[in-house]
Every structure is written in C-alpha cells, then in structure tokens.
N, C-alpha and C positions, 0 to 999 in steps of 0.2 A: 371474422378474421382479424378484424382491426384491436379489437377486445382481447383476444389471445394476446396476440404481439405486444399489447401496451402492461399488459398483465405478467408476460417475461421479462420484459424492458422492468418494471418495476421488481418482481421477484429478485434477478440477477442483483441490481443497485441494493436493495434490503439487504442480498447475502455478502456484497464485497463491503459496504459499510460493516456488516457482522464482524467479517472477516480482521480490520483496521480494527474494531475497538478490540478484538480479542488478542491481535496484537499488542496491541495498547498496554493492555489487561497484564499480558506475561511478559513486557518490558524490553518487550523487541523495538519499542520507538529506537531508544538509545545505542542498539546495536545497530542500526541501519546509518542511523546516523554518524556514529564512529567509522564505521566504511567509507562512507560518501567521503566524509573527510579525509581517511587515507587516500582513496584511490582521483580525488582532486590534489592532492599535496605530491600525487607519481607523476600525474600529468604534467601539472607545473612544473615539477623536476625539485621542488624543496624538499619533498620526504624519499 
C-alpha cells in the first residue's frame, strides 16, 4: 500500500514538472508573468 502511494506521489510531481517545462517550452513563462503584473498594478490601484 505504502509503494503504490509513493509511486503516485512521485508519478503526479514527474507529470506537473512535464507540465512547467512544456510551458516553458511554448513561452507561456512570459505570459503569466505579464498578468501577475497587471493584475498586481489593479490592486495597487497604479494600473
């Protein structure tokens, strides 16, 4: 039982790290990141 769980636990982490470098890959860093920066610049009230 404990072999299964550690073996999902690790499975899942392999496929979100996948997931972030494929991000990566197609250039969505820089789109997340231009958001974060608007939607902190609303908050504040300067954008």
């Amino acid at each position: 039982m404990l072999h299964s769980k550690t073996m999902t636990q690790v499975l899942l982490l392999l496929l979100g790290g996948a997931m972030v470098l494929f991000g990566v890959w197609r250039g969505e860093a820089g789109v997340v990141l231009s958001k974060a920066i608007r939607l902190c610049m609303e908050c504040v009230g300067i954008g």
